[in-house]
Structure formats: structure tokens, C-alpha cells
N, C-alpha and C positions, 0 to 999 in steps of 0.2 A: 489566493488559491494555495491552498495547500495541498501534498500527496501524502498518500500512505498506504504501507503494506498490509493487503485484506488477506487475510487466512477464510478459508470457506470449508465447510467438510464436505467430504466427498462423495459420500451416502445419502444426505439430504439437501446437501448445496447452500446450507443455510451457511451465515455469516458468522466465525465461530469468534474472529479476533480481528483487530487493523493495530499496526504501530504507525504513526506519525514519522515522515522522513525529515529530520533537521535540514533546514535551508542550504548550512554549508555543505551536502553530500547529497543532494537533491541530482546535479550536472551527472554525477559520477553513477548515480542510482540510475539514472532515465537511461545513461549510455547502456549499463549493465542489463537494461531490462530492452534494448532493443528500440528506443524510440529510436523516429527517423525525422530527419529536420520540415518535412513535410506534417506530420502528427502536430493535430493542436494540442494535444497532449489532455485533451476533456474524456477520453476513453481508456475503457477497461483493459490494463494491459498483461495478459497471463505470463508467468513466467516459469519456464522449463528447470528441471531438478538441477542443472547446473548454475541457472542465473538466482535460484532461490538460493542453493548453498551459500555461492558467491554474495551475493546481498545480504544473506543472516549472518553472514560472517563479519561484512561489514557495521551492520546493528546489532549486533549481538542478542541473536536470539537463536532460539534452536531448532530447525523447522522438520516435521516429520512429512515426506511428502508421501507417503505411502497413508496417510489418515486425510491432508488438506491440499487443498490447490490453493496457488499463492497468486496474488495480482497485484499489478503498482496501479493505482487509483486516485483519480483526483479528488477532494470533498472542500468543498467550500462552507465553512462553519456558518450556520445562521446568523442575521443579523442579531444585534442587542432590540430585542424590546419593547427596552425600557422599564421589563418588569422585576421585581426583586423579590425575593421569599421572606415569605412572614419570618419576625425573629422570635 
């Protein structure tokens, strides 16, 4: 299982962006966004303009929160396959 940060806009709700949270800053992300050691951590978790700053600061990205809502998300990448693209 991997997480990562979903950008969503805020006028149509649609899905505009996610970054991927590196393993070793995963502990420090989940604190930051509020998990609770109860949380299986498989849900959508929204994160308020100061837990957003705080984490894009950490990832270094730029977050506009007045255009996207920001969430920590789980996504589990598809299995393999087994199939390959023509060359």
C-alpha cells in the first residue's frame, strides 16, 4: 500500500493531481494529517490549510488552497498482468 497527496478542484471536484508520499516520511505525513492509531488508514483523509502548508512544505510542492482540496489517500497500484506493450 502506498499513500499519496490528492489535489481535487473545488468547483467540479474532480481529481486534478496526487504526488506519492516516499515511505521514509509516510509516519510524519499520517501524524501531520491527523491520523488516529485507531484509523486503518484505507480512508480518505482531508487536510485543513494548515496541515496542507505543513506537508507541501515537507514535499515540496506549492499548494493553492483557495482553487483544490487536499487529501492523504491510500492507492494500492494494480497488480502486474503480465501484459507488455507492443514494441
Amino acid at each position: 500500500m502506498i499513500y499519496r497527496v490528492v489535489t481535487y478542484d473545488r468547483k467540479t471536484e474532480q481529481m486534478r493531481g496526487n504526488l506519492r508520499i516516499p515511505p521514509n516520511m509516510l509516519a510524519e505525513i499520517k501524524r501531520m494529517a491527523g491520523f488516529q492509531p485507531q484509523d486503518d488508514g484505507l480512508g480518505e483523509y482531508p487536510l485543513n490549510e494548515e496541515q496542507t502548508r505543513d506537508i507541501a512544505q515537507i514535499l515540496g510542492f506549492r499548494p493553492e488552497p483557495d482553487r483544490f482540496s487536499y487529501y492523504v489517500e491510500p492507492y494500492e497500484p494494480p497488480a502486474d498482468d503480465g501484459l507488455k506493450a507492443a514494441a
